[in-house]
C-alpha positions as CSV (number, residue, x, y, z in Angstrom):
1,X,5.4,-43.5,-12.6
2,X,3.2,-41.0,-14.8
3,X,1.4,-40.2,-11.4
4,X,4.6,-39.2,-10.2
5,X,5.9,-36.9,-13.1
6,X,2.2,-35.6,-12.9
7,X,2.6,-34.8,-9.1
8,X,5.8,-33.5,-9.5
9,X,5.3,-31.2,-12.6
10,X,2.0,-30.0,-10.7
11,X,4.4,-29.0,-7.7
12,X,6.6,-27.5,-9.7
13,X,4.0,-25.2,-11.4
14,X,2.9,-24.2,-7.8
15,X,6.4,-23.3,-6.9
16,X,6.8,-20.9,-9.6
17,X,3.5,-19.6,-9.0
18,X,4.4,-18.8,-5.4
19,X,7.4,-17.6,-6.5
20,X,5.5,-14.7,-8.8
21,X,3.1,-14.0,-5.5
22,X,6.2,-13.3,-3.7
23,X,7.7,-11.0,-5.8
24,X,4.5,-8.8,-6.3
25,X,4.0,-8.8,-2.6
26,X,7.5,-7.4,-2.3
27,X,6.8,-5.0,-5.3
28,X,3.8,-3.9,-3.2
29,X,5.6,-4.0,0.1
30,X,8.7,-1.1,-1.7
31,X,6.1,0.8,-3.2
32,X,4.4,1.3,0.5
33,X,7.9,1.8,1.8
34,X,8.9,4.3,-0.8
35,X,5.1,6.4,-0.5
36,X,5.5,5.8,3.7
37,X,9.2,7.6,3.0
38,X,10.9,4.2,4.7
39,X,13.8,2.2,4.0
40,X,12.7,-0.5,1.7
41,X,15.6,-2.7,3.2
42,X,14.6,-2.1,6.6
43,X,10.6,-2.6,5.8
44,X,9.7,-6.3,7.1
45,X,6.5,-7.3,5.6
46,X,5.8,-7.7,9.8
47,X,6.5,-3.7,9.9
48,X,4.0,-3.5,6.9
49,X,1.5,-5.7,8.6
50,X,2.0,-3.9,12.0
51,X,1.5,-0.7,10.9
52,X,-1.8,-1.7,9.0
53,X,-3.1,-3.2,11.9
54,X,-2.5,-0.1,14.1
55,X,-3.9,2.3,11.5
56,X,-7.5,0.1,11.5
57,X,-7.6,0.3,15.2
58,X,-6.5,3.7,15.3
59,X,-8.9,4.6,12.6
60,X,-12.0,2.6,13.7
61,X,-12.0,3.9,17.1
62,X,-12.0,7.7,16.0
63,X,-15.1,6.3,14.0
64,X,-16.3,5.6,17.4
């Protein structure tokens, strides 16, 4: 049983930690929409991702 409460208070703690990595990613992901000029409700975290991924191709083949 102490196993238990030990797994279980250990799962807990990990839930509230993703929990505060979640909300800083979305802090992070309005702060790009608001400097971008987009609508932080409409800004997926797939647009964010997206657009990244296009800028470093964009970017690394003008390097070229």
């Amino acid at each position: 049983q102490i196993v238990l409460q030990i797994v279980s208070q250990d799962s807990l703690n990990a839930s509230k930690d993703l929990q505060k990595e979640f909300a800083t990613i979305e802090k992070k992901k309005e702060e790009l929409a608001d400097y971008l000029c987009e609508d932080q409700k409409k800004m997926s975290l797939e647009d964010v991702f997206s657009t990244m991924k296009t800028f470093r191709q964009v970017f690394l083949k003008a390097l070229q």
